[in-house]
N, C-alpha and C positions, 0 to 999 in steps of 0.2 A: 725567826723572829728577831735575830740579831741583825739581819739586813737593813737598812733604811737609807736615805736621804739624807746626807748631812749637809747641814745649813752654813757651815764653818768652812768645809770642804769645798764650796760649790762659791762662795765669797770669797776665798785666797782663789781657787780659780779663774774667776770672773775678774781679781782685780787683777791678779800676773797677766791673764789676755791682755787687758788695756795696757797696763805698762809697755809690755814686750813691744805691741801695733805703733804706741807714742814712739819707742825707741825706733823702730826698725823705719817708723817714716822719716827718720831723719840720716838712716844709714847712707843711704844713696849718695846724699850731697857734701858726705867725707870724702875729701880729698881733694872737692871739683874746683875749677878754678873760676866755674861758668859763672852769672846770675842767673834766678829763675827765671827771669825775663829772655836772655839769650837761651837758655835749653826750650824754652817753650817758641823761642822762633824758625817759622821754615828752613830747610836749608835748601837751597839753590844750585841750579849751574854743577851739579857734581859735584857741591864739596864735601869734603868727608870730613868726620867731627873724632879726633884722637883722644884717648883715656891717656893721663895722669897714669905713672906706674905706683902711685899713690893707693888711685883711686882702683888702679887694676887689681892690686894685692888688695884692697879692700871685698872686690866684689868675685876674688878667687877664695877667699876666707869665707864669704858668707857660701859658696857653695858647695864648700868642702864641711862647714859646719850644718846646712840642710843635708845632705848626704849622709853624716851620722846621724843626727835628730832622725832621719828617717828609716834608718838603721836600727834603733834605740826602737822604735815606736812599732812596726815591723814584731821585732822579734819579740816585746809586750806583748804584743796583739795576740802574737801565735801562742805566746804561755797562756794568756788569760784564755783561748778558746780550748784548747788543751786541760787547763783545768774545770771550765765549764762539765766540758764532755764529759770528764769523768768524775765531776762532781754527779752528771745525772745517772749514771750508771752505780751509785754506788745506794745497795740496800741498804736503807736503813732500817728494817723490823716491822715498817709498821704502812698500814694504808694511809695514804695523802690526798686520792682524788675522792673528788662530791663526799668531802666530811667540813665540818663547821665544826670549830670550837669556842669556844665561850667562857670567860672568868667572869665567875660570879662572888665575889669577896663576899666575908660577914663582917659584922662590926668587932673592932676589938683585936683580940690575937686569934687566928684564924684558929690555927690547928687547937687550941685550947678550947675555943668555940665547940666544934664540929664533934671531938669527941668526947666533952662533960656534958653535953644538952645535948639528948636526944629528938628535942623538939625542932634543933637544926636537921637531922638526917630528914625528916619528915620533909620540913619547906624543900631538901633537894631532890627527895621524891618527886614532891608532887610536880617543880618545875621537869620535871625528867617526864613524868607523864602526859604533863602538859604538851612539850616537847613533842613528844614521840606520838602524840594524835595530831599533831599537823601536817595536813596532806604535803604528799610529798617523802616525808622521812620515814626511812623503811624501819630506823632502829637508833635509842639514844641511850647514852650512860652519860654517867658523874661521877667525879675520882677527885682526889686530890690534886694533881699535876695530871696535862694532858703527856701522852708521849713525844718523845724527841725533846723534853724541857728539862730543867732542871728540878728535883724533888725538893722538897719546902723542909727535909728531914733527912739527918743522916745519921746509922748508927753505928755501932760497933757490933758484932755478930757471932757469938759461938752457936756451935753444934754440938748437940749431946755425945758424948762415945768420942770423939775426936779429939786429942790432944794437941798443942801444938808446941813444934819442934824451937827448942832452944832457937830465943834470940828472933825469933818469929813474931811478927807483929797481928794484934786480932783482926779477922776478917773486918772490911769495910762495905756497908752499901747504903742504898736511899731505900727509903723507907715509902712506901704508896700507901694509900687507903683507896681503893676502887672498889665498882660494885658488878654486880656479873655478868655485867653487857658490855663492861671495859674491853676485854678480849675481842669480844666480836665485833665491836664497835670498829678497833684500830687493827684488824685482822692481824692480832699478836695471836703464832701459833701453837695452840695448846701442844705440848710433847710428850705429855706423860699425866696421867692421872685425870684430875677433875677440875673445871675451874667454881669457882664461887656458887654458889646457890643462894634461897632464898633460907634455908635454916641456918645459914653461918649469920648469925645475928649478934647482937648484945646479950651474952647473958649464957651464949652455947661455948660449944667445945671451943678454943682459941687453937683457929687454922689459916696457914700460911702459904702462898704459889711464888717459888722461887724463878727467876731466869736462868736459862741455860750456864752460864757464866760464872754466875755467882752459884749456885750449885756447884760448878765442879772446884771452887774455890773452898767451899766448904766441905765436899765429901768424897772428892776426886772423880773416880771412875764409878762410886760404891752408885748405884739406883736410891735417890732420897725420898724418895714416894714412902711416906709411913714414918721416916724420921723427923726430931723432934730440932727445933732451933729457937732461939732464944735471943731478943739483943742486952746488952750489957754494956756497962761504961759508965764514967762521972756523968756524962751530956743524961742520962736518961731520968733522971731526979726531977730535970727540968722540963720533962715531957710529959703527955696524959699514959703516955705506953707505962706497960709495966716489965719485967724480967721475966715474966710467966714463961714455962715452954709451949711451944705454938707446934701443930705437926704440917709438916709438908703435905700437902694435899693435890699440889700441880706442879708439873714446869714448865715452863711458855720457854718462847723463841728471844731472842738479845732484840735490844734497841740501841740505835746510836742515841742517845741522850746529850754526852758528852764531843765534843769538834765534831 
């Protein structure tokens, strides 16, 4: 979603083309002693027409300067195809073909919206269901942030039982709110445990599905499946979350989110 067409990019190009074409049409006639009239006349009889050494260092310069420019552009070429290639080779977590995603904003502040009105979760129901009876679509969810984007939430993150070591700074992650067809949706691959269900509601036990990553950030090598994590921090006052402890209940597979 960061890729686009830029309109700024694409007008400094268009006008250095012109420039350079006005310039280069007048490169020729340095040096010459001709008019346009005589260069544009037949020549005759065998006579031969001699370059100005003027005009010869002029036109051994332009093709000593095409020679790098093409040099230059060349070895461009081959990095941008080089990087292409292995821009497509590289896993990012999550499935990309025949999926559609969709932002649907609420009025206001989103995430304040979404989780003090319960009457919001309903309207995203219902479009989900709506959704997902449209011939064609085999299967739809609603999250807060689709994957590979950036999360609308970031917190700070302890772990029960875990201390940490002098000078050590508290875990960092984003924060999602998804519902249990998120997973399967973006074939994020469960690893451990369970992912969401329909009794993890408003009101039940407050359960958590960590990423591979962020997992081992918080409990190293221990199995977090049954452990309990918590976010914390100034930023959370100003959020609908609370500091509850929350239990790990899944761990899914990494996502490139971030470059």
């Amino acid at each position: 979603h960061e890729i686009r067409v830029d309109g700024v990019v694409l007008a400094v190009g268009l006008a250095t083309s012109v420039l350079v074409a006005i310039v280069l049409s007048f490169v020729p006639h340095i040096g010459g002693e001709r008019t346009l009239g005589t260069s544009l006349a037949p020549t005759g009889g065998g006579r031969r027409t001699t370059l100005g050494r003027g005009r010869q260092r002029v036109q051994q310069s332009l093709v000593v300067a095409q020679v790098a420019a093409c040099v230059v552009l060349l070895s461009g070429a081959g990095l941008l195809v080089r990087t292409l290639t292995k821009l497509a080779s590289v896993e990012t977590g999550v499935r990309a073909d025949h999926v559609l995603t969709l932002d649907m904003p609420l009025e206001g502040d989103l995430l304040r919206e979404v989780m003090k009105q319960p009457q919001n979760f309903a309207k995203y129901e219902a479009v989900r269901e709506r959704v997902a009876a449209l011939p064609g679509v085999q299967i739809a969810s609603s999250g807060a942030a689709a994957p590979l984007r950036a999360s609308i939430m970031e917190m700070d993150v302890k772990a029960e039982g875990q201390a940490l070591a002098p000078n050590q700074m508290m875990p960092h992650g984003a924060v999602r709110s998804v519902d249990p067809q998120y997973f399967s949706v973006s074939a994020i691959p469960l690893l451990k445990g369970r992912a969401f269900d329909a009794t993890d509601r408003r009101g039940s036990a407050l359960v958590v599905i960590l990423n591979q990553a962020f997992a081992k950030k918080l409990f190293g090598d221990v199995d977090p499946i049954g452990r309990r994590v918590a976010m914390t921090g100034d930023v959370l006052r100003f959020t609908p979350f609370t500091g509850d402890w929350r239990t790990v209940v899944g761990l899914v597979g990494d996502t490139r989110d971030h470059g």
